[in-house]
N, CA and C atoms as a LAMMPS dump frame, in Angstrom:
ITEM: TIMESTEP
0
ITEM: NUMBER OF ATOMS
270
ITEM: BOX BOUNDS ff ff ff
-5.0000000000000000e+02 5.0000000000000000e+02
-5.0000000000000000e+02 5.0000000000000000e+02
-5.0000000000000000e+02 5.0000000000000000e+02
ITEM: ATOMS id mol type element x y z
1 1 1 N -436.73 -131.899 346.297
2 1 2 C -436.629 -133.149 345.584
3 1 3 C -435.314 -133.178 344.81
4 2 1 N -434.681 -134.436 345.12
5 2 2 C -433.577 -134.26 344.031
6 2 3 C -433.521 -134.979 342.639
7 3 1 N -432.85 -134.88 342.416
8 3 2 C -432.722 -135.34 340.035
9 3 3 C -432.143 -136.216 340.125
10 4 1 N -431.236 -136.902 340.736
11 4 2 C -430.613 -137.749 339.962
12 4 3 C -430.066 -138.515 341.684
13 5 1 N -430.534 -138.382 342.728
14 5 2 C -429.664 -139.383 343.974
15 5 3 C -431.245 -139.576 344.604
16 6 1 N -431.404 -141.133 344.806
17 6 2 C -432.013 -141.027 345.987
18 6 3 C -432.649 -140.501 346.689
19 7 1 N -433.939 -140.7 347.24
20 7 2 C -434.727 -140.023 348.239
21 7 3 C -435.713 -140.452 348.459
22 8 1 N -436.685 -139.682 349.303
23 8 2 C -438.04 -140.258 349.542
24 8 3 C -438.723 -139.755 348.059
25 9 1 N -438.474 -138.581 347.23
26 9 2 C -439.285 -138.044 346.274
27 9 3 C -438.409 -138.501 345.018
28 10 1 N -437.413 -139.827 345.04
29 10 2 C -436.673 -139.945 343.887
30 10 3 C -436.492 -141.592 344.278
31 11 1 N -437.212 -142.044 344.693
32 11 2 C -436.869 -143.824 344.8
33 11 3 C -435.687 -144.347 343.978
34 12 1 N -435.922 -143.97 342.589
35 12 2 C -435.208 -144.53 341.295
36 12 3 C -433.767 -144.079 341.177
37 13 1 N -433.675 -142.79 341.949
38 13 2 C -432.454 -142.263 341.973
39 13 3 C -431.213 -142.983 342.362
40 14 1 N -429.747 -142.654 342.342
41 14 2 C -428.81 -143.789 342.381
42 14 3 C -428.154 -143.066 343.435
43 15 1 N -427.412 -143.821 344.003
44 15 2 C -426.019 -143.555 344.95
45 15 3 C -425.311 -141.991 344.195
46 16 1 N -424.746 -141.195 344.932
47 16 2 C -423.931 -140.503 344.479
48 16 3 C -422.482 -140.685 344.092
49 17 1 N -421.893 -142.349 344.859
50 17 2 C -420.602 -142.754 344.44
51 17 3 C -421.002 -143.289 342.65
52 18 1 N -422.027 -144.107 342.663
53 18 2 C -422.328 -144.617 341.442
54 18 3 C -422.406 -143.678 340.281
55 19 1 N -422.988 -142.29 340.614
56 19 2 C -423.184 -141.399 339.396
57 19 3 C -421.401 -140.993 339.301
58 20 1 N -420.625 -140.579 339.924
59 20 2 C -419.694 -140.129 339.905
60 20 3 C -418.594 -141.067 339.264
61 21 1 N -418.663 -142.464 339.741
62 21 2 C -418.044 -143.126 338.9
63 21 3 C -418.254 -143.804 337.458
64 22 1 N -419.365 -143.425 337.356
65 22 2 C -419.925 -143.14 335.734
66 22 3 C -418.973 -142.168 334.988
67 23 1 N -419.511 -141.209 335.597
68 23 2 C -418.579 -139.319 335.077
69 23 3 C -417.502 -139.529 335.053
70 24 1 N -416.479 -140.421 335.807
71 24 2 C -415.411 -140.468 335.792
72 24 3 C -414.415 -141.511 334.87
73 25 1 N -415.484 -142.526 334.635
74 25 2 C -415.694 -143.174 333.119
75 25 3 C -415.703 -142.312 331.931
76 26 1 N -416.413 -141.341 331.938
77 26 2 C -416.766 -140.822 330.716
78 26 3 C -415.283 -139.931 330.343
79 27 1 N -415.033 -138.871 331.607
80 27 2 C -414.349 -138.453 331.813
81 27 3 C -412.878 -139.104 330.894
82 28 1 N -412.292 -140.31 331.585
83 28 2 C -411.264 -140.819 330.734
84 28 3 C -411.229 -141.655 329.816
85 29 1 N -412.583 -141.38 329.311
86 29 2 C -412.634 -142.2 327.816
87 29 3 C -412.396 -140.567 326.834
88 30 1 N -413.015 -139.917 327.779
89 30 2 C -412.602 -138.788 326.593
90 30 3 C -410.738 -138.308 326.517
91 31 1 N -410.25 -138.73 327.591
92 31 2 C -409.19 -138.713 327.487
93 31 3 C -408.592 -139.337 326.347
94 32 1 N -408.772 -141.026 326.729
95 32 2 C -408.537 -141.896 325.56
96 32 3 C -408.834 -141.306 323.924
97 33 1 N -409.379 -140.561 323.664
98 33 2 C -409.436 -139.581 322.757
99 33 3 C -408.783 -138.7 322.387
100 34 1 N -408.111 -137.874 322.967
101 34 2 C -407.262 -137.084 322.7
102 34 3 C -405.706 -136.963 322.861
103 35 1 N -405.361 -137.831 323.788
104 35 2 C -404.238 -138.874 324.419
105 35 3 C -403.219 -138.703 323.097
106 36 1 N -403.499 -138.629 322.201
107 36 2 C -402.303 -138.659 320.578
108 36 3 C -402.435 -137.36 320.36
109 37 1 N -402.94 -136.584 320.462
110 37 2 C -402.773 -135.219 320.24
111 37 3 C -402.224 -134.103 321.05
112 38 1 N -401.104 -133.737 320.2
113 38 2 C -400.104 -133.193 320.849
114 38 3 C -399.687 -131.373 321.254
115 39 1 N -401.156 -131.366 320.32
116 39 2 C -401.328 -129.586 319.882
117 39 3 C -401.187 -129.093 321.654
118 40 1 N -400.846 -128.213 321.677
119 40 2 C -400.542 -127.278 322.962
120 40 3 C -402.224 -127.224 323.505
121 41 1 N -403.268 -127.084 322.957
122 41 2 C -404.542 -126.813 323.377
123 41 3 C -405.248 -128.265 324.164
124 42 1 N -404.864 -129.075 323.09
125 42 2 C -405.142 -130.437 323.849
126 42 3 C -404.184 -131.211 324.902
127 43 1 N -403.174 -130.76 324.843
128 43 2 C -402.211 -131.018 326.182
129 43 3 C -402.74 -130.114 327.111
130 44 1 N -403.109 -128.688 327.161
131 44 2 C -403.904 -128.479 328.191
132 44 3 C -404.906 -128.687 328.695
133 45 1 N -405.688 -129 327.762
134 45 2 C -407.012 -129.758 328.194
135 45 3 C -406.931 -131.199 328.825
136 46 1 N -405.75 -131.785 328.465
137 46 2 C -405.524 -133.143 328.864
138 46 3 C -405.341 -132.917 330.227
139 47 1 N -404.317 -132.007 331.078
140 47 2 C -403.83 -131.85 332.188
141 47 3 C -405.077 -131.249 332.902
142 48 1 N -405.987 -130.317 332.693
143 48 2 C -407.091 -130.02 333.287
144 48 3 C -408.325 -131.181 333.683
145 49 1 N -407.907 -132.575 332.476
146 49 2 C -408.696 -133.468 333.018
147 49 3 C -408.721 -134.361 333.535
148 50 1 N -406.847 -134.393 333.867
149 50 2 C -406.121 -135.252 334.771
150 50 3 C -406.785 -134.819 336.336
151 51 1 N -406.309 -133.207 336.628
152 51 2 C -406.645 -132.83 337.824
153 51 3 C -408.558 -133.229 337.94
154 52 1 N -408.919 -133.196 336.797
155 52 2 C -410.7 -133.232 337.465
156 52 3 C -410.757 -134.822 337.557
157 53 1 N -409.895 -135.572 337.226
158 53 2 C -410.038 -136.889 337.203
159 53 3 C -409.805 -137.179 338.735
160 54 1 N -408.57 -136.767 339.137
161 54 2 C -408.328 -136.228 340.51
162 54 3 C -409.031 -136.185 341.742
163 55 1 N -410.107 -135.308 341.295
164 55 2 C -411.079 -134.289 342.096
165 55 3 C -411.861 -135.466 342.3
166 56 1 N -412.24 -136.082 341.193
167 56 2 C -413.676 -136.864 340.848
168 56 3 C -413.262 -138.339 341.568
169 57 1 N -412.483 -138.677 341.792
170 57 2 C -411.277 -139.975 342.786
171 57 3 C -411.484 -139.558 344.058
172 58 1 N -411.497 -138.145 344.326
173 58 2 C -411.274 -137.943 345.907
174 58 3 C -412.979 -137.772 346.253
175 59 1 N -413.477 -137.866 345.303
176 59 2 C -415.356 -137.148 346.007
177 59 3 C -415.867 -138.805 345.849
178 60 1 N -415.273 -139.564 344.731
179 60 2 C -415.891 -140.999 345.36
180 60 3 C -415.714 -141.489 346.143
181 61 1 N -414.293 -141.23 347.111
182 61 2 C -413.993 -142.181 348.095
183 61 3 C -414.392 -141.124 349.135
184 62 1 N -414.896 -140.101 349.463
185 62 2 C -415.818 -139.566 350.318
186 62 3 C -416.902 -140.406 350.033
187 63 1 N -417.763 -140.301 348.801
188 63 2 C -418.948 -140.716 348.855
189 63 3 C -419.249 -142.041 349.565
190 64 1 N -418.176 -143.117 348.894
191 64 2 C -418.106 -144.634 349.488
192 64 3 C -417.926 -144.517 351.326
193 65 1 N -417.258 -143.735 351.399
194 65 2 C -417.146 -143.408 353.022
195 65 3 C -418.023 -143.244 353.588
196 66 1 N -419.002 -142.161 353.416
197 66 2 C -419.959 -141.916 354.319
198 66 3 C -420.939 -142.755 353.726
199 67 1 N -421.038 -143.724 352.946
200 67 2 C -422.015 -144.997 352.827
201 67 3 C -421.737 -146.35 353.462
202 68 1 N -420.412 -146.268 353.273
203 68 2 C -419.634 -147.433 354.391
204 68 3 C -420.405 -147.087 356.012
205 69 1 N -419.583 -145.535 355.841
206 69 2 C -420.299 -145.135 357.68
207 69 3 C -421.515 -145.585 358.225
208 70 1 N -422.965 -144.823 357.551
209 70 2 C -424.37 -145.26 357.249
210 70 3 C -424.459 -146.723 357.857
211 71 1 N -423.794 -147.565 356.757
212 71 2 C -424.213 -149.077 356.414
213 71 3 C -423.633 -149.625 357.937
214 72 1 N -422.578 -149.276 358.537
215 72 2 C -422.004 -149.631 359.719
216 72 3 C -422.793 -148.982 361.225
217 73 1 N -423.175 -147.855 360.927
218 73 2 C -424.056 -147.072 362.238
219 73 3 C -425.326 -147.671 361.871
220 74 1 N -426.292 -147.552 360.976
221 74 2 C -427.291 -148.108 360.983
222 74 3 C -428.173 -149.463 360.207
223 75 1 N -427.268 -149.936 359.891
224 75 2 C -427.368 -151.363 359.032
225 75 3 C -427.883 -150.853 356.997
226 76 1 N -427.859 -151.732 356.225
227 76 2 C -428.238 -151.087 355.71
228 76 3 C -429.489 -150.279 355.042
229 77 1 N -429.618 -149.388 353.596
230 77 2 C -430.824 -148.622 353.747
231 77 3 C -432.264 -149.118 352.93
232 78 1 N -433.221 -148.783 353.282
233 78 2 C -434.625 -149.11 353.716
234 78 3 C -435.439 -148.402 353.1
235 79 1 N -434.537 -147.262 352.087
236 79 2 C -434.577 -146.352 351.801
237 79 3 C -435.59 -146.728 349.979
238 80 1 N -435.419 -147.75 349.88
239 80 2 C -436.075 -148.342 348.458
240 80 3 C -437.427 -149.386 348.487
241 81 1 N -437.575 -149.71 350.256
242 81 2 C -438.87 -150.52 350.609
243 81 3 C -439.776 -149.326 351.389
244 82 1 N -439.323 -148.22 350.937
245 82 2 C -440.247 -147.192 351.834
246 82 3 C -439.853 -146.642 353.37
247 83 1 N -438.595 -147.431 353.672
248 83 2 C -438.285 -147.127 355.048
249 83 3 C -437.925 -145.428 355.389
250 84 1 N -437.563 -145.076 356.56
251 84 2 C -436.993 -144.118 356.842
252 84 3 C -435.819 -143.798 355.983
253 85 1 N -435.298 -142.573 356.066
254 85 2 C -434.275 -141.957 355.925
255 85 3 C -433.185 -142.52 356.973
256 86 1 N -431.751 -143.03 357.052
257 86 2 C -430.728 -143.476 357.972
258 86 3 C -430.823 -141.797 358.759
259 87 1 N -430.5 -140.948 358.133
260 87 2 C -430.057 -139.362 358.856
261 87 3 C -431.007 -138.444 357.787
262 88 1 N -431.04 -137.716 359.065
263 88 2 C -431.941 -136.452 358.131
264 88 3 C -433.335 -136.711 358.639
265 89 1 N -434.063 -136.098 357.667
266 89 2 C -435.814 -136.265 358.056
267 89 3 C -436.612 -136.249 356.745
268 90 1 N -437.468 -136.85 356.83
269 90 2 C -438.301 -137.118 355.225
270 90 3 C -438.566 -136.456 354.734
């Protein structure tokens, strides 16, 4: 069962592009926070959250991808009226 995406044992659960672009919200608001501070500790922390900002850009547009894919191979999902799974098995 998963926590927080979708499934047959998580109805309520969300997209994985959607959680990620949450995080990635949060992510550069905390930036917006520290952005004036110039101390050597927070300039590194700033640049460590540039690159995860990065990371977190390249795993949404995977995520949107293989939901684009899905939505194009098998119309879209069915997955919230009880239907099948698009791939995989229940």
């Amino acid at each position: 069962m998963t926590r927080f995406l979708k499934s047959d044992d998580n109805p309520g659960g969300r997209r994985l592009e959607d959680i990620l672009l949450e995080l990635r919200a949060d992510v550069l608001l905390r930036c917006t926070k520290i952005s004036g501070d110039t101390r050597p500790e927070a300039l590194h922390v700033m640049a460590n959250n540039m690159k995860v900002l990065e990371h977190l850009t390249a795993a949404i547009e995977l995520a949107q991808d293989s939901t684009h894919l899905l939505d194009r191979a098998f119309g879209p999902s069915k997955a919230e009226d009880g239907g099948d799974p698009r791939i995989g098995v229940a």
